[in-house]
C-alpha distance (Angstrom), angle and dihedral (degrees) to the residues before:
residue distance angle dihedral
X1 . . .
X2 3.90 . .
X3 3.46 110.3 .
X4 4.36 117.5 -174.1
X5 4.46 100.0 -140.4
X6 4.23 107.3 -120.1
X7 3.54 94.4 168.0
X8 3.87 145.1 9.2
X9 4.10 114.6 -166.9
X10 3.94 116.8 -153.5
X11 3.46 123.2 -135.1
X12 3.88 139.2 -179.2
X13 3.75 91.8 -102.0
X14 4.21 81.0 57.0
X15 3.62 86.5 58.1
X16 3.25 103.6 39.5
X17 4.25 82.4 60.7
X18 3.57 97.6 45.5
X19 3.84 99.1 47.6
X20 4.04 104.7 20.8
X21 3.82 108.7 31.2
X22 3.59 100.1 -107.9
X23 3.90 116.1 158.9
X24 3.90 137.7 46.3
X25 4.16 125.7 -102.0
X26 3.76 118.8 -110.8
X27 3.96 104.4 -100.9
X28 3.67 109.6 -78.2
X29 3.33 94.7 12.2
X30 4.17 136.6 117.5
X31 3.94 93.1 -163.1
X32 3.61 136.4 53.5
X33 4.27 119.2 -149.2
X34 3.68 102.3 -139.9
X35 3.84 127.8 -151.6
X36 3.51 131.6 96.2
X37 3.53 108.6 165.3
X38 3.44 101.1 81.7
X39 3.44 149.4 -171.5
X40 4.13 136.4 167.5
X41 3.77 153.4 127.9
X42 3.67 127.6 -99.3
X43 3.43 122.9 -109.0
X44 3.81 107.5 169.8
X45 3.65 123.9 11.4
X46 4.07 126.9 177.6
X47 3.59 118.9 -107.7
X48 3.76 108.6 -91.8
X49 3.70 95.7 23.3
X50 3.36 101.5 121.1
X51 3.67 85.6 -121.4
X52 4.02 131.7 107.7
X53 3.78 129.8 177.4
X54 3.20 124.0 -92.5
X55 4.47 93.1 44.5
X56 3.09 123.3 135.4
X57 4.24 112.0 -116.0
X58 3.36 147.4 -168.5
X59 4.22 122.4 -174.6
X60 3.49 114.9 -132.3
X61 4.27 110.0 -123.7
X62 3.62 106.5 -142.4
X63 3.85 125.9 58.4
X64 3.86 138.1 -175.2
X65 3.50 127.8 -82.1
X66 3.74 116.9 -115.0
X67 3.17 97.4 -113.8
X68 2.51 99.0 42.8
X69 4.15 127.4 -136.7
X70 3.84 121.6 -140.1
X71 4.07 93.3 -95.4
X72 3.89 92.7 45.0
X73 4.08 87.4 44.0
X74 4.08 87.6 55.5
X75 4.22 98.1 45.9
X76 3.98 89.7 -98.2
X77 3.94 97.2 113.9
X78 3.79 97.8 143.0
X79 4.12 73.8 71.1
X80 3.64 94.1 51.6
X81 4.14 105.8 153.8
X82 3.53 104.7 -161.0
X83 4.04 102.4 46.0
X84 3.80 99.6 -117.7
X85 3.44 102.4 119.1
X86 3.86 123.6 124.6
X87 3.96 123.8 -135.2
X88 3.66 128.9 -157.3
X89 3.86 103.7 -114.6
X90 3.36 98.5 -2.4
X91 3.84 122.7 48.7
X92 3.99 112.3 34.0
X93 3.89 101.8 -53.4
X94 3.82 119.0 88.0
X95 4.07 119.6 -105.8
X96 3.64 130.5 -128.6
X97 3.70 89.7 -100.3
X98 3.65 85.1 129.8
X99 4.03 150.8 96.6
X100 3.99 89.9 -119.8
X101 3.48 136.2 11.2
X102 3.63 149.8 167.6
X103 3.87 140.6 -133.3
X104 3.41 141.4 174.1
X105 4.17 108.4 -100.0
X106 4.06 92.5 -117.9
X107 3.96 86.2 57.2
X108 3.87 96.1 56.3
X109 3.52 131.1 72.2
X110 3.65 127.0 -158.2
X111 3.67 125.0 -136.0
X112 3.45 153.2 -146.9
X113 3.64 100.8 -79.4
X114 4.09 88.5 -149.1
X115 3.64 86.0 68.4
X116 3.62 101.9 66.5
X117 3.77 119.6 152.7
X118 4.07 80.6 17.3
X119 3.50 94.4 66.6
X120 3.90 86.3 82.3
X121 3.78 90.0 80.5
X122 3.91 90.0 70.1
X123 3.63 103.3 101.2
X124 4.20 89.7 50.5
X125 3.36 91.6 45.1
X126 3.66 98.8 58.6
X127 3.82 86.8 51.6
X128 3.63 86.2 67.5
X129 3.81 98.2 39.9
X130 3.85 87.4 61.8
X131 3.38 89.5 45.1
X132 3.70 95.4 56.0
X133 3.41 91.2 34.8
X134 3.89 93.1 64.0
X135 3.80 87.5 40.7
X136 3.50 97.5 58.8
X137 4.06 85.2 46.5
X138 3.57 86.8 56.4
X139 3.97 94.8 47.0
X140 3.95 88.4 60.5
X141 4.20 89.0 76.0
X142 3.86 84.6 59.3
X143 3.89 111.2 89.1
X144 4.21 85.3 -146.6
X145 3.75 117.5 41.4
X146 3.68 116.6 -114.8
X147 3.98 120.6 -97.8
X148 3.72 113.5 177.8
X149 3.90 121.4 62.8
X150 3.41 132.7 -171.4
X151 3.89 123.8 -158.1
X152 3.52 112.0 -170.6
X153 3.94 112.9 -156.8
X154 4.16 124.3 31.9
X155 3.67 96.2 -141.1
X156 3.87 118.6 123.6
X157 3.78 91.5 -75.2
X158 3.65 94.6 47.7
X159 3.44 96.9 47.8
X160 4.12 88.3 47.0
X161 4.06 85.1 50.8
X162 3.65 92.4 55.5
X163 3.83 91.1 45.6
X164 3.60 92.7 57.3
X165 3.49 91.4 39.6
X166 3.90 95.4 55.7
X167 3.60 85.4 46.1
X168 3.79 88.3 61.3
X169 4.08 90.5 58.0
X170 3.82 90.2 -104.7
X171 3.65 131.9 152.0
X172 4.09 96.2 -123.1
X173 3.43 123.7 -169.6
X174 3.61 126.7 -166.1
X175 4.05 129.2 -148.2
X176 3.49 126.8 -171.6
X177 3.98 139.1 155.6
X178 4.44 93.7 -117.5
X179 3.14 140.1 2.2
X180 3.86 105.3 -123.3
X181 3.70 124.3 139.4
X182 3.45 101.9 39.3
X183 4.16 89.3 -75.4
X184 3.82 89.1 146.3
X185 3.45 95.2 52.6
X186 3.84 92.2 47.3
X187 3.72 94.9 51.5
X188 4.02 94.4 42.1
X189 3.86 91.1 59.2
X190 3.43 89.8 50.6
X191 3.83 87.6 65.5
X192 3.96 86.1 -113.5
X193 3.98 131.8 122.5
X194 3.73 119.4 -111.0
X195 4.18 120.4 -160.2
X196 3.59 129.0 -175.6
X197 3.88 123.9 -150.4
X198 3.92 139.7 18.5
X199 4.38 111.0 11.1
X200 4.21 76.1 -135.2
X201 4.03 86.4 67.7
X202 3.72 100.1 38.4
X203 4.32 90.0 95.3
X204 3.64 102.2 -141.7
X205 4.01 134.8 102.6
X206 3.72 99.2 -141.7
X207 4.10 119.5 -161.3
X208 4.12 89.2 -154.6
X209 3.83 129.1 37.6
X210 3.85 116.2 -170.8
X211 4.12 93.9 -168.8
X212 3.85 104.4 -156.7
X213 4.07 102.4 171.5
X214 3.91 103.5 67.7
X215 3.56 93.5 -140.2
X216 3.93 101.9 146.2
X217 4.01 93.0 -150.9
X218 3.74 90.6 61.1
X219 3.75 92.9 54.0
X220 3.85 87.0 68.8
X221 3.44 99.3 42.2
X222 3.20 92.7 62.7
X223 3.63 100.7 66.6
X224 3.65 86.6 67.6
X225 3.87 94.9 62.8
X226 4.06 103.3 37.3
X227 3.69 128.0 95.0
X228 3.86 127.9 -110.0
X229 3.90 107.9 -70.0
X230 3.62 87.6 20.5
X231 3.95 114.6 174.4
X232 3.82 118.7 -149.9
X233 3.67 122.9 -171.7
X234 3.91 125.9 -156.6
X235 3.95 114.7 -147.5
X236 4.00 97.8 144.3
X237 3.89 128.4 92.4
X238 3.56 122.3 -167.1
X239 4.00 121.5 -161.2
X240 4.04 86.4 -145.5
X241 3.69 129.3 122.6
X242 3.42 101.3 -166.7
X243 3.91 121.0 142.0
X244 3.96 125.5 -139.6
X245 3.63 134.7 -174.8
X246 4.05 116.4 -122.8
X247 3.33 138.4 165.1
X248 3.55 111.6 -123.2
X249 3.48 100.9 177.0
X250 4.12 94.3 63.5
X251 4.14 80.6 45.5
X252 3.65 103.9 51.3
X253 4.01 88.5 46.9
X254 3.83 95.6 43.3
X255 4.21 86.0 48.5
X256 4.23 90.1 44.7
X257 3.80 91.1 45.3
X258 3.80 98.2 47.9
X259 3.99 99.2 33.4
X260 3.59 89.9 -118.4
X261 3.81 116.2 173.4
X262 3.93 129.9 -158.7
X263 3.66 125.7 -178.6
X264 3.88 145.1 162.5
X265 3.50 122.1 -122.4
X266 3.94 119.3 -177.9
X267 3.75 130.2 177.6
X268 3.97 131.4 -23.1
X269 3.81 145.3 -97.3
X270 4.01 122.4 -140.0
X271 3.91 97.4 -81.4
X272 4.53 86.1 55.5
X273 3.63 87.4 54.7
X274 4.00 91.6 49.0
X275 3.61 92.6 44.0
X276 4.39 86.4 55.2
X277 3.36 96.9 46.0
X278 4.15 91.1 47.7
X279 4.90 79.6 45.8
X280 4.15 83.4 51.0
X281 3.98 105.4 42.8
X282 4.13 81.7 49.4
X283 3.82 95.3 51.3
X284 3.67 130.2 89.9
X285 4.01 105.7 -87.6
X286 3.85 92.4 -143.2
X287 4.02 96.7 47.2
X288 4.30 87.3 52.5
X289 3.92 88.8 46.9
X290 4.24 92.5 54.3
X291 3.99 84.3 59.8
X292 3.84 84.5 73.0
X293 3.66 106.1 85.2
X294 3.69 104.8 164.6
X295 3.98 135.5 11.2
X296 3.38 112.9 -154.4
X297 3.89 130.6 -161.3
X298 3.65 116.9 -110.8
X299 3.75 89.6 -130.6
X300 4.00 89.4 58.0
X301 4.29 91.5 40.3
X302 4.03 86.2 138.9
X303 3.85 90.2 70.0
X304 3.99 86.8 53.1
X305 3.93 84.8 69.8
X306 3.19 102.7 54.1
X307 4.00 114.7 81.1
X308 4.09 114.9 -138.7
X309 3.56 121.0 -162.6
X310 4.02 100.6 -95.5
X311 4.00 92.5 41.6
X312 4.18 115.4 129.9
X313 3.65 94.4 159.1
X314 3.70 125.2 -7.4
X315 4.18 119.1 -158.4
X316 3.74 133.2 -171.4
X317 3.76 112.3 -141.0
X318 3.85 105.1 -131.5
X319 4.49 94.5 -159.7
């Protein structure tokens, strides 16, 4: 299909291209297109597609390796076992960091035309529908169903993990280090808790962590707040290389004896995407549009990359 670019969101993994050297070239090629949270309007679409102009699209990042492996061969690429996959924007396939684009129809989603300019918060929010989708796979060892949640982190995928989880009927808390850009407002009027400071001070027990700041220390320290059968989800990244000193003996006994479980969880296949746009067409159109902090001219995309104080989620407007 021929899709016109609306919208671009930048991410940390966007940053971590542009100023560290993260990411692989397309074969053959001495430049990589970046983008891969995406948003556009059809312009051409095959007969049979699915697809019409005029929809409202998002591309789907990660693709199957040729291969391909036996996750990849069943539509589960974001569990691709042998590391050939190719990402939009990141890992040798161009992004959407452009005016037009195309993509094959079984890598675009429509959405909820209602959404509009909103629709650019796809891509993050199927990080965090995986996530909660292997959460709540998780919760089913547990004889009672967990409650309390704990996102750590009020960025955009923080913010989208507390959506989804209030959408669940969950008591969500939210932790982060300040409260600039009108974060506690956002996460009040969800009907969620907001705390600022140290995850030892926050005063809960939560039975689910969604950890959304990739700061390895953290992940520790929260085995000393959780519940019994606690589950703790790992979404963030960091670009750090600091060291730390813990003691893993005291951690692997404290996570045997209370049936704690940690895992990763990174990117999405088809059905995540669905399952976002279905957690964005039911959310409240004004809350989504108060994640955008700052639109920024696709002439001036460097200033997109850089992170100012009040920032939730920055965009570069591709028209």
């Amino acid at each position: 299909m021929l899709v016109r670019g609306k919208l671009l969101g930048i991410c940390g993994t966007d940053v971590d291209i542009v100023d560290h050297g993260y990411g692989w070239l397309p074969p053959g090629s001495d430049r990589l297109v970046i983008g891969h949270e995406s948003l556009g309007e059809v312009i051409e679409a095959p007969p049979g597609s699915g697809f019409a102009p005029g929809d409202l699209v998002a591309g789907i990042v990660r693709h199957p390796d040729p291969v391909p492996c036996p996750p990849c061969s069943q539509g589960n690429w974001d569990f691709c076992s042998n590391g050939q996959y190719t990402e939009r924007g990141i890992k040798a396939r161009n992004g959407f960091g452009s005016q037009y684009w195309r993509v094959e129809p079984e890598f675009a989603i429509r959405l909820d035309p209602g959404l509009g300019d909103c629709g650019v918060l796809m891509e993050p929010t199927s990080v965090v529908a995986k996530a909660w989708e292997q959460t709540d796979r998780f919760a089913t060892r547990i004889p009672v169903p967990p409650r309390t949640v704990l996102i750590t982190g009020a960025g955009p995928i923080g913010l989208l993990a507390a959506l989804l989880g209030v959408q669940r009927g969950l008591d969500v808390h939210v932790l982060d280090r300040n409260g600039d850009g009108g974060k506690p407002e956002l996460v009040a009027d969800l009907g969620a808790t907001f705390h600022i400071g140290d995850v030892a001070d926050v005063g809960i027990a939560p039975e689910v962590v969604i950890e959304c700041t990739g700061h390895g220390p953290l992940v520790f320290d929260l085995g000393e707040v959780t519940t019994s059968n606690a589950i703790i989800c790992l979404t963030g990244i960091s670009s750090g290389t600091g060291s730390n000193s813990i003691a893993t003996d005291a951690i692997n006994k404290q996570m045997v004896l209370e049936n704690t479980v940690v895992f990763g969880s990174v990117n999405a296949a088809r059905r995540h995407y669905e399952q976002a746009a279905d957690a964005l067409a039911a959310a409240a159109r004004d809350w989504l549009e108060r994640l955008i902090t700052r639109r920024v001219p696709m002439d001036d995309y460097a200033e997109a990359v850089h992170k100012k104080p009040d920032d939730i989620k920055v965009v570069v407007d591709l028209n």
